[in-house]
Each structure stands twice: as C-alpha cells, then as structure tokens.
C-alpha positions as CSV (number, residue, x, y, z in Angstrom):
1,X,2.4,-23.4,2.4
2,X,-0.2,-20.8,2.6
3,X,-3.7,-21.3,3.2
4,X,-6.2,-19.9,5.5
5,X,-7.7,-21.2,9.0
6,X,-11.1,-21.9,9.3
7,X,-12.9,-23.5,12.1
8,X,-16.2,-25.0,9.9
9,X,-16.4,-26.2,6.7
10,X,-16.4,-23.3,4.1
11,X,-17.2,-24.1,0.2
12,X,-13.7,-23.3,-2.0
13,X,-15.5,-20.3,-4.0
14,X,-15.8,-18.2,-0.6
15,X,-12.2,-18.2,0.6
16,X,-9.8,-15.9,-0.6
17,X,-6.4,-16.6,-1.8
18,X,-3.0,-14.9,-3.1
19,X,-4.9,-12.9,-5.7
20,X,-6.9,-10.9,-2.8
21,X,-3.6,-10.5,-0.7
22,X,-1.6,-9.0,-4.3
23,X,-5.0,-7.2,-4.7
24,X,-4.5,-5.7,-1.3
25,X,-0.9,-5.0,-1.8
26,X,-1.2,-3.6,-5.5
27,X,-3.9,-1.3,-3.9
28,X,-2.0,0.0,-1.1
29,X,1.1,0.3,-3.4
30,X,-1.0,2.6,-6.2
31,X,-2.2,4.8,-3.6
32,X,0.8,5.3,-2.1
33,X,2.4,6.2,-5.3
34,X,-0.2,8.7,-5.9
35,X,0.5,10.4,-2.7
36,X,4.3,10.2,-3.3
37,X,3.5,12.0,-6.2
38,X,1.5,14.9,-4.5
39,X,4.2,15.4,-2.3
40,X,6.7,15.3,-4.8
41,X,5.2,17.8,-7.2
42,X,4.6,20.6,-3.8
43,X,8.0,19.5,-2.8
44,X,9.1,20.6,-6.8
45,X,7.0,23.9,-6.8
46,X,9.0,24.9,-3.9
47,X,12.2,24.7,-5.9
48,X,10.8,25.3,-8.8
49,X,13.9,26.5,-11.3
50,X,16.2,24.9,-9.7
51,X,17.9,21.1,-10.2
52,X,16.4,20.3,-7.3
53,X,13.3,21.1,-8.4
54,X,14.1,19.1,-11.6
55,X,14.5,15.5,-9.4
56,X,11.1,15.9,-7.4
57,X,9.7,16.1,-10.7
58,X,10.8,13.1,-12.2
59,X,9.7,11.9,-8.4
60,X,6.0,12.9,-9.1
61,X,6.1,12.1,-13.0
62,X,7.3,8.4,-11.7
63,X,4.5,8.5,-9.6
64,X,1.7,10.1,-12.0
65,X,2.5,6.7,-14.4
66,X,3.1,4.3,-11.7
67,X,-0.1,4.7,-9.5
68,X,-3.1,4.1,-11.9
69,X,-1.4,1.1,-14.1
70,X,-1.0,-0.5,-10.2
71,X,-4.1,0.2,-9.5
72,X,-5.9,-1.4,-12.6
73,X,-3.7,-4.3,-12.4
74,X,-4.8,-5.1,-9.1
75,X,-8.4,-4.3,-9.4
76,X,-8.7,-6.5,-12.5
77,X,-7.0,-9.4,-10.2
78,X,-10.4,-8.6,-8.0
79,X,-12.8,-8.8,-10.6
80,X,-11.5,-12.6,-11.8
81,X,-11.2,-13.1,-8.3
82,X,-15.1,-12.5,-7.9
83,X,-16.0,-14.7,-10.4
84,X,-17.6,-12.6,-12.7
85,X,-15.8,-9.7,-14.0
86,X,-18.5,-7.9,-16.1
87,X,-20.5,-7.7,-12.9
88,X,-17.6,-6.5,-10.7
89,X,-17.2,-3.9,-13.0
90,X,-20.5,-2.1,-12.8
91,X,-20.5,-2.4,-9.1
92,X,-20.2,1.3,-8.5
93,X,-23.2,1.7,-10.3
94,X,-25.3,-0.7,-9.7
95,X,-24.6,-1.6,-6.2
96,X,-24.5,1.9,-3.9
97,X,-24.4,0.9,-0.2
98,X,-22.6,3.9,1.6
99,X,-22.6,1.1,4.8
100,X,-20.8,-1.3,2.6
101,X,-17.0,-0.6,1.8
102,X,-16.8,-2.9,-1.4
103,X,-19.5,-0.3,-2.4
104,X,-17.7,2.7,-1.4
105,X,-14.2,1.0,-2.3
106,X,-15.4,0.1,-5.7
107,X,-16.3,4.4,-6.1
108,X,-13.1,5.5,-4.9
109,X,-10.8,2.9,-6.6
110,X,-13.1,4.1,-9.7
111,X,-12.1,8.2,-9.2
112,X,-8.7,7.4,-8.0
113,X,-7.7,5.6,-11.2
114,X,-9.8,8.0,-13.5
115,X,-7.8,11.4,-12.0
116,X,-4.6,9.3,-12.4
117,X,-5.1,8.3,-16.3
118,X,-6.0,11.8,-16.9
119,X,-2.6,13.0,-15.1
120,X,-0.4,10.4,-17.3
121,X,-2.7,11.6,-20.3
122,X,-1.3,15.5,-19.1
123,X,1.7,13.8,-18.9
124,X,2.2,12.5,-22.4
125,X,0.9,15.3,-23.7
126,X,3.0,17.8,-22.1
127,X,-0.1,19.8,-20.5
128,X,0.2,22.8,-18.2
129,X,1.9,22.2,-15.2
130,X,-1.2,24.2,-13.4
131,X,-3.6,21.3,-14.6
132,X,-0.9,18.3,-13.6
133,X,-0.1,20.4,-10.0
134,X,-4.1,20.6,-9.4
135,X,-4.8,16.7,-10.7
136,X,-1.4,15.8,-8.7
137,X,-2.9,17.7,-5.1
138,X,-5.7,15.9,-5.5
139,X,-4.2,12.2,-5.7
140,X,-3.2,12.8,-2.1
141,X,-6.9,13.1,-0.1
142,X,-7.9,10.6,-2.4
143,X,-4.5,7.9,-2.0
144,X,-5.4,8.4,1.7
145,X,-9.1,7.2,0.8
146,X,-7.7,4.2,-1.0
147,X,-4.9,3.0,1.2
148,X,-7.4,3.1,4.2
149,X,-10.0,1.0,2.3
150,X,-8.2,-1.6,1.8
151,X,-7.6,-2.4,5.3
152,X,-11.7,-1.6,6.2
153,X,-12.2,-4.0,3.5
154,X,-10.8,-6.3,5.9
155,X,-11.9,-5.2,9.2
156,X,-15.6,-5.5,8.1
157,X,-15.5,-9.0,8.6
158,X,-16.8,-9.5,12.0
159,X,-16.1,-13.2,12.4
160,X,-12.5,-12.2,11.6
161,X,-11.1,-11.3,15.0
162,X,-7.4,-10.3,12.9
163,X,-9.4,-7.9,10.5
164,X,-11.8,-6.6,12.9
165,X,-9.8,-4.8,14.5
166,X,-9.9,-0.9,14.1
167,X,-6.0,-0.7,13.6
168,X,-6.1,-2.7,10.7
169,X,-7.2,0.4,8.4
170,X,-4.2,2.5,10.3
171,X,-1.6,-0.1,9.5
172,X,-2.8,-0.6,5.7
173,X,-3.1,3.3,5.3
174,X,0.7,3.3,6.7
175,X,2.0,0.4,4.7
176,X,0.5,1.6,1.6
177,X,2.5,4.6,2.3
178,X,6.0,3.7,3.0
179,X,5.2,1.1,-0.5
180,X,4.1,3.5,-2.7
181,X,7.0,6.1,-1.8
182,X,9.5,2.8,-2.3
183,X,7.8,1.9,-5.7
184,X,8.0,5.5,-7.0
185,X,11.5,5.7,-6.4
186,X,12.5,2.8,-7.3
187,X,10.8,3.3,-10.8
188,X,12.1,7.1,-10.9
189,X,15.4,5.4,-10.5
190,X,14.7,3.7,-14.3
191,X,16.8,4.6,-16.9
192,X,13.3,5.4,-18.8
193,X,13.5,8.5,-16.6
194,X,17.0,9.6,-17.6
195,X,20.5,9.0,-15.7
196,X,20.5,9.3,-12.0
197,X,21.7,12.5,-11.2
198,X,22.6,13.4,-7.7
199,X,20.1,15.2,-6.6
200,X,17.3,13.1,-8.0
201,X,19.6,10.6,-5.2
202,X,19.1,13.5,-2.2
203,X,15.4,14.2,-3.5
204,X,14.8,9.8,-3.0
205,X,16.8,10.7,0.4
206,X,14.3,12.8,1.1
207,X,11.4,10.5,1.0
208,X,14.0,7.6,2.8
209,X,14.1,9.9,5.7
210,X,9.8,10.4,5.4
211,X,9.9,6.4,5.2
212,X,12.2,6.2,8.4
213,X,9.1,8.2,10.5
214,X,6.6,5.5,8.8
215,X,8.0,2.8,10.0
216,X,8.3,3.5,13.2
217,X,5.2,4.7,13.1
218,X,4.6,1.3,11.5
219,X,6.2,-0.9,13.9
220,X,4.3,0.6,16.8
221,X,0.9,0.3,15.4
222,X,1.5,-3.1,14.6
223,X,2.8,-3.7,18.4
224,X,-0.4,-2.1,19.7
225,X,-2.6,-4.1,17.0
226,X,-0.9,-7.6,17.8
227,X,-1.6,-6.5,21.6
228,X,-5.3,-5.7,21.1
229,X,-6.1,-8.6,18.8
230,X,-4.5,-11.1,21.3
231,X,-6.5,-9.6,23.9
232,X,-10.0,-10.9,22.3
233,X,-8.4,-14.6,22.7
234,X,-10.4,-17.5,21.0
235,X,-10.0,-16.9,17.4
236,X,-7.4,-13.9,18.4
237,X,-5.2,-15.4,20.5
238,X,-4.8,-17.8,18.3
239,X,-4.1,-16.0,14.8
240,X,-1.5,-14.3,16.6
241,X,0.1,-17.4,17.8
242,X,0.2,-18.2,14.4
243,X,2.0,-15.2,13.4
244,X,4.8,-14.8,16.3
245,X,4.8,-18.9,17.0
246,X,3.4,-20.9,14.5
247,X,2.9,-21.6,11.0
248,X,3.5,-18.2,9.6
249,X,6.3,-17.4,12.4
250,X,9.0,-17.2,9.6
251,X,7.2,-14.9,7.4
252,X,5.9,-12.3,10.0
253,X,9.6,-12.1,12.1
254,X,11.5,-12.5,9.1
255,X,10.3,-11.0,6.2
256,X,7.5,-8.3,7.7
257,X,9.3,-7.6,10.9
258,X,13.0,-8.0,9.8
259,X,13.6,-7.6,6.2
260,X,10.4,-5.2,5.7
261,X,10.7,-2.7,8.6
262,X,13.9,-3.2,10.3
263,X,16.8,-3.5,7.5
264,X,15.2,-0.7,5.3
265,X,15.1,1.3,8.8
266,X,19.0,1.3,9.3
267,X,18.9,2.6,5.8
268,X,17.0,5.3,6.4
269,X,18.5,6.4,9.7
270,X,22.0,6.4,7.4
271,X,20.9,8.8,5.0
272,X,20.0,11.0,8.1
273,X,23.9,11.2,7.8
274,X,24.6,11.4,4.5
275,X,23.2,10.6,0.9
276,X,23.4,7.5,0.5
277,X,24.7,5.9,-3.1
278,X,21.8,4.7,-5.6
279,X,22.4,1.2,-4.8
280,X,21.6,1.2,-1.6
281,X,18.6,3.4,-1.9
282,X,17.3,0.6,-4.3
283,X,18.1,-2.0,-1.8
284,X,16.2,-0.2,0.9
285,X,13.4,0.4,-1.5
286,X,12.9,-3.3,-2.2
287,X,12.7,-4.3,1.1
288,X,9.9,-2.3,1.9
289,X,8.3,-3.3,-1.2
290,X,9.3,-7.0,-0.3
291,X,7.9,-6.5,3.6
292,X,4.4,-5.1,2.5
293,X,3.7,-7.6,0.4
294,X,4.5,-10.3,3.1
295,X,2.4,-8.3,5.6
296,X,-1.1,-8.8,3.5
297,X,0.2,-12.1,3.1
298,X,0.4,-13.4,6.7
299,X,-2.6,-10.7,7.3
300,X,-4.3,-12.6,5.1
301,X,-3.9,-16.4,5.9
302,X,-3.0,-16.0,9.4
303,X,-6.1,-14.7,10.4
304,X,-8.2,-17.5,11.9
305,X,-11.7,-17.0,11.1
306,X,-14.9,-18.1,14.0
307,X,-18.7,-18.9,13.5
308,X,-20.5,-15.7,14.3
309,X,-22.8,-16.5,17.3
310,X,-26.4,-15.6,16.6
311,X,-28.8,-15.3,19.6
C-alpha cells in the first residue's frame, strides 16, 4: 500500500496523495504531447506533399488535441486537491511570486493550456496551416517550461532530501518527454484519426527511435540521481533504501526500471532494424506510459521527508 514517510506527526490536510502523483504525471504527459506535436508538425513541413508528410500530421494533430485536455484534467485534480478550487484558480493572478514555482507553475500551466485550446480551436476549424505551424512551434519552448516545473515543484521542498535534489527537474523534463511522445502515438493510432497507414507506422517509428535516446538518457540521470540522493544519507539514504530495498522495491525495479524503461527500450532498438508492426508499437507505447506513471508514484511516497533544522 502506498503512503508517504514522515518522521513527525503531520496533520492529514498537508500530505499529498495519488491525486498530486496523477497531477504530476498528467502534467508531464500534456507537455510532452505538446512537444511531440511541435516536432511532428517541423518534421511534416519538411515533407510537406508527400504521404509522409500526411502521417506526421496526424502525429501533431493527435498531439494539438491531446495536450491541453491532459493538461486541464490534471490541473483540476490540483485544485480539489488544494481544498479550495475557486482560489487555486486565480492563483496566477492573485498570487505572483517569481521565487515561488506554484506561482510561476500556475502562469505557465495557464499559457500552455490557453495556446493549446486555441490550436485544437484552429484545428476544428480548419485554419491556416501558418497559424497552427506558428501556435504548434511555440508548444515546444513552452512543453519544456511545463515538464521541468513539475519536477521543481518537487525539488523546492527542502526537508525532502528525494525532491531536493537538482536532477529531479531533469528527470521529470525527460519523463514527461518520452510520455507525451508515447501518448500522442498511441492516440494517433485511434481509429478517430483514420486507418493506420504505413507510414503513419514509420512516422511513430520515428519518434520510437527519439524515445530509445530518452531513455537512456533517462536511465542514466536516474543512476546519477539515486547516487547523489543516497549520498546526503539520513532522510536520503533511506528513501532510496526504500526504493531499491524496501517497501516500494517492487514498483521502482519492476514497473519504473523494467517494464517502463527497459522492455519499451528493446522495442525501440528493434525498430532501429526495421518498422515494427502497429501492435507492438502500441505495446511499447504503454509501457512508457505505464513506467512514468509509476515513477511519480514511488517519487512521490518513497520520498522520506525530515524536520528542517532551524538555528
């Protein structure tokens, strides 16, 4: 069972649950789709005319109507989280710290989501492909924003020697990512979308083969981070005795380290080889989707948290 670690007595109101680690996830996921989608629509202009071209557009329309519904969803999980919606939702006007990054979070989540609905509003409305391509560039400076605040979120917490750890942001920003590229082709995949053609299957290839660099760009951050936050000891030492050893052992090896990075890794260094039938694309897909959600869940409730000392 999941639940976090604390080392004094902490009122139920000011610990965070599931909804904050699907908040994180569903954040990292709808950035990552709005970068997918950047790519995608360069990636189209370049073939422009061609079929090709055809499949990394229904790549970047897949991700133009994925990211901001993702992104909603999860921040209205925050607001109930919070306790009182009404006032979570005026925070980015009425509450502008630049040195706090649920101030800053709360502007970007807020431009990030309005550029998106006006993209699916181009969308739907079949607007110039100049206006979508400019909207489309723009989702990826800002998806890089997004995916890295929800790891400083997290590392803010100086009591928290699992989150305060400047990795943390690096291996969210990642994450988010190699999850949003999954998510948008698994939803391109949707028969909504049409019939899967074969090169919308060498176009998801594509961004397999950009997901194989992640994640082993993933898996050595996350070495490095482990390292580091073991290397504090106390609180640190602990939480990751917890993740390799303990309570959460199962989780982290099996489903973060196992089913989330190496499995969908294989995959990727297959299609390297050859393009790979739909099915397994899927399959690969889900498994990163399936290991990021795991890794802000033992993230999360692995992290033992210590009394800040106060001279």
């Amino acid at each position: 069972m999941l639940y976090e670690q604390w080392l004094w007595d902490v009122p139920k109101h000011a610990q965070w649950g599931w909804i904050i680690a699907l908040y994180l996830f569903l954040g990292g996921v709808g950035a990552g789709a709005h970068i997918t989608a950047g790519m995608a629509w360069i990636l189209n202009k370049k073939n422009k005319g061609t079929s090709k071209g055809e499949a990394y557009e229904r790549i970047n329309r897949a991700g133009a109507y994925l990211g901001p519904p993702t992104l909603i969803i999860g921040t209205t999980l925050l607001l109930f989280e919070l306790g009182d919606p009404l006032r979570g939702m005026l925070m980015y006007v009425a509450y502008i710290n630049p040195t706090s990054w649920m101030a800053v979070g709360a502007w970007l989540l807020f431009i990030l989501i309005s550029t998106g609905v006006a993209n699916m509003v181009y969308w739907s409305i079949g607007k110039s492909s100049g206006k979508r391509f400019k909207i489309g560039i723009l989702g990826i400076p800002l998806g890089f924003t997004v995916a890295a605040y929800t790891g400083y979120l997290l590392s803010a917490a100086q009591f928290v020697p699992l989150w305060n750890e400047h990795l943390l942001p690096l291996l969210f920003t990642i994450s988010a990512i190699s999850t949003g590229i999954a998510a948008t082709c698994l939803f391109a995949f949707m028969p909504i979308f049409g019939p899967i053609t074969f090169e919308l299957k060498k176009g998801a290839t594509l961004f397999s083969k950009i997901d194989a660099l992640l994640i082993i760009t993933e898996i050595a951050v996350l070495c490095v981070f482990l390292m580091e936050v073991k290397a504090f000891g106390g609180a640190g030492l602990a939480s990751v005795n917890l993740l390799t050893m303990g309570r959460y052992a199962v989780f982290f090896w099996g489903g973060v380290v196992f089913l989330g990075l190496l499995v969908p890794l294989i995959f990727s260094i297959h299609s390297f080889k050859k393009t790979p039938r739909a099915k397994y694309l899927t399959f690969e897909f889900g498994l990163v989707l399936l290991g990021g959600l795991i890794l802000r869940f033992v993230i999360l409730f692995g992290a033992i948290k210590q009394p800040i000392v106060i001279p």
